[in-house]
N, C-alpha and C positions, 0 to 999 in steps of 0.2 A: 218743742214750742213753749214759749213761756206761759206761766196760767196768768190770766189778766180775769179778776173777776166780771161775771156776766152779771151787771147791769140792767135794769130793763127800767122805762120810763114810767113812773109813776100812770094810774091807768084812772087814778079819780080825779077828774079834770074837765072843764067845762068847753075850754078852745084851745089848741093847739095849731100852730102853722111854724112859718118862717118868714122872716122878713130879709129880702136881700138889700143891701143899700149899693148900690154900685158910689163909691165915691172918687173912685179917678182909678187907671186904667192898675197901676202899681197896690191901690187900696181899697180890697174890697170885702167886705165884712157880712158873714152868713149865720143871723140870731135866730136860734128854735127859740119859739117860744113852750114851755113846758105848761102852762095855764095863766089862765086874765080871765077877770072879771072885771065889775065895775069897782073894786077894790084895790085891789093888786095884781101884779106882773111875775110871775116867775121864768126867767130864762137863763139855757144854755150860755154862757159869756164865752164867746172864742178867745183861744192866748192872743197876746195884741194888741186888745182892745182898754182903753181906760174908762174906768166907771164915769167918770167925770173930769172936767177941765180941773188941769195944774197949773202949778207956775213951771212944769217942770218941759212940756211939752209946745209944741211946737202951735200956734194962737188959731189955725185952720185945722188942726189935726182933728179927725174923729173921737166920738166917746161915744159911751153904750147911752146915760142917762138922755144925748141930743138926739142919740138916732130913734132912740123909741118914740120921744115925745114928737118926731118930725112926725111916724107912722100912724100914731096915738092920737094925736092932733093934744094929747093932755101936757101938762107938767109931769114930768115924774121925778119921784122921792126917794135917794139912797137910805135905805138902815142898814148899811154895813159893809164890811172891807172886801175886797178882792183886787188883788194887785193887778196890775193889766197882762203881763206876762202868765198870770196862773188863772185858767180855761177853769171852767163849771158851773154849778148852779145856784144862780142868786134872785132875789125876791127883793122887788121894787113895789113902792108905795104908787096910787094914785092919787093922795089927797094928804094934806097935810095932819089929820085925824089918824086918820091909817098908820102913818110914818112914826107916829107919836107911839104908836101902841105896839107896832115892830119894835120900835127900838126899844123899848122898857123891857120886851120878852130878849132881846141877845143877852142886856144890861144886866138884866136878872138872870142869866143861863136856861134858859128856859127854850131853845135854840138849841137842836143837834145838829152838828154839823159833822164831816166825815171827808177826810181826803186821802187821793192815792199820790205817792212818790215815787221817782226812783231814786233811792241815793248809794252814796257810798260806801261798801261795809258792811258790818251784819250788826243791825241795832238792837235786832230781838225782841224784846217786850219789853213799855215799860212806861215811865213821865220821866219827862225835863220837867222842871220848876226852878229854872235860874230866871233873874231877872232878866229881859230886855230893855234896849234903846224905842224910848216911844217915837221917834221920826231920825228921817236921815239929817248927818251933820250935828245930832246930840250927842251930850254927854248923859242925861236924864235917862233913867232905867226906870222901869217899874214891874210888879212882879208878876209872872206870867206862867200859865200850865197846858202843858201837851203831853196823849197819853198818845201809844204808838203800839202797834203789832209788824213784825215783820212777816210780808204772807208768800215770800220766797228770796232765795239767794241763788246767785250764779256767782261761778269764779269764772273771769276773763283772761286771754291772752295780754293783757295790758301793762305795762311795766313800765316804769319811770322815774326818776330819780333813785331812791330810797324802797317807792312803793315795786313788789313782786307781784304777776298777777291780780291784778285789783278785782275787788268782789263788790256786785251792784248786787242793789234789794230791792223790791215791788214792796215798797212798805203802806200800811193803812193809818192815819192819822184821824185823830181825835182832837183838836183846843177846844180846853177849858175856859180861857182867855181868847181877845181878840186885838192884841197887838198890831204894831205896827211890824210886816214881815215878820210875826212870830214863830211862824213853823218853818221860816228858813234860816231866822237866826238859830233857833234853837238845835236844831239839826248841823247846823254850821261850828256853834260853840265845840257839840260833842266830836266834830270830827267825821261827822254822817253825812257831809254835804249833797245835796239835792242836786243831781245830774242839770246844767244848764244857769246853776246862776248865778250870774254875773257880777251878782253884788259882793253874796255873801262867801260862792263857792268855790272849787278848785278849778282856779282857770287854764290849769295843765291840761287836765281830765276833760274841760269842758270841749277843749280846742278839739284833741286827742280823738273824741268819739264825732264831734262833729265833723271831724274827714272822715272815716269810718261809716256812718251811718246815712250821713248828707243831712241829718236833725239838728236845727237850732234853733232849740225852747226851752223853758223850765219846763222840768219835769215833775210839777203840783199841779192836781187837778182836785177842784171841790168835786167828789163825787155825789153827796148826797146832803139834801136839806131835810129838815122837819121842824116846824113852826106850828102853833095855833092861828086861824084864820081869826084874825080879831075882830069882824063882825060876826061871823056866825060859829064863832067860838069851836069849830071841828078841827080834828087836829088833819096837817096834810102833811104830808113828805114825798119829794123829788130826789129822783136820782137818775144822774147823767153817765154814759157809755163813758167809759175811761176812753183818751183818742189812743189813735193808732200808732203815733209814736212811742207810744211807753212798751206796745209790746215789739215794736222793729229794734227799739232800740237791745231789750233784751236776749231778744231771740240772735240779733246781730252778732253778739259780745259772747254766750252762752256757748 
């Protein structure tokens, strides 16, 4: 069985629940909340879900920032990235003060942040620091860093084209930066591509395991947050169960 690290939710926290939203019979979105006060939000983000409206998406479609503030009855305020496709734990502003003061701590790194992957390959240990494309459709790079531990390797039955036996890795991710998809471009430049994505990754592979396993997701999840509470200045950190696809997928292929 694959090792998937054991996780456990952050235990200094004032409220915890979940919010279900049923939004139509096809879409339906289940948000832990990992702690709230009258400050800030931290939650679970399921794969799926968009932080906020794009231009990219569909003008009824769900997001995480409407559904809290339907529950909340507040406004709420993003300080920071998480793709909709990549599941885990993010910290939402209740007040425009609040927001002001998260963001300066990502701005300034002052923000740990931590994710799990699977990718392609054995990366090992180590950083990217090539630049990145700061949004889709540029040419605009700017410069970007990710530090990376591999915390296992399998070799698969999997073969195709060129590639013999393909070898996935449960890798732990560290950015120093907060790019636009930077830990998938950068994993993608090197050739490590992240099982499932569709943008940047190997769409052979992606097909390949999703008959295999019946999984179609990215396989990036934020495992863990730690920020300073910037009213009462105490430091908190969250961390979210890795889901269960990452370890079906390896156990699957293994």
């Amino acid at each position: 069985m694959a090792h998937i690290p054991n996780l456990q939710l952050n235990k200094d926290r004032e409220t915890r629940g979940t919010i279900t939203k049923f939004l139509s019979v096809e879409n339906n979105f289940e948000i832990p909340i990992l702690y709230q006060d009258k400050q800030i939000i931290v939650v679970d983000k399921p794969f799926g879900l968009a932080v906020h409206k794009n231009d990219f998406m569909p003008h009824d479609a769900p997001y995480l920032t409407k559904l809290l503030g339907d529950v909340t009855g507040k406004w709420i305020y993003n300080v920071h990235r998480l793709d909709a496709k990549t599941s885990g734990v993010m910290v939402l502003a209740l007040s425009p003060e609040m927001a002001k003061e998260l963001t300066l701590q990502f701005e300034r790194k002052e923000v740990a942040k931590k994710y799990i992957a699977v990718v392609q390959g054995t990366p090992g240990e180590g950083t990217f620091s090539e630049k990145v494309l700061v949004k889709k459709k540029s040419k605009f790079k700017k410069p970007a860093v990710t530090h990376y531990k591999t915390i296992r390797s399998i070799e698969t039955d999997i073969s195709y084209k060129e590639k013999s036996n393909i070898v996935l890795s449960l890798v732990e991710i560290t950015p120093e930066t907060g790019r636009w998809h930077q830990i998938r471009q950068h994993f993608a430049k090197n050739r490590f591509d992240i099982v499932g994505d569709s943008h940047h990754g190997d769409f052979t592979l992606n097909k390949i395991l999703t008959e295999k396993t019946g999984i179609n997701r990215l396989l990036l999840h934020a495992s863990s947050l730690e920020f300073t509470h910037p009213e009462t200045q105490t430091r908190k950190a969250f961390v979210s169960p890795v889901p269960p696809e990452f370890e079906k997928v390896m156990d699957s292929c293994g």
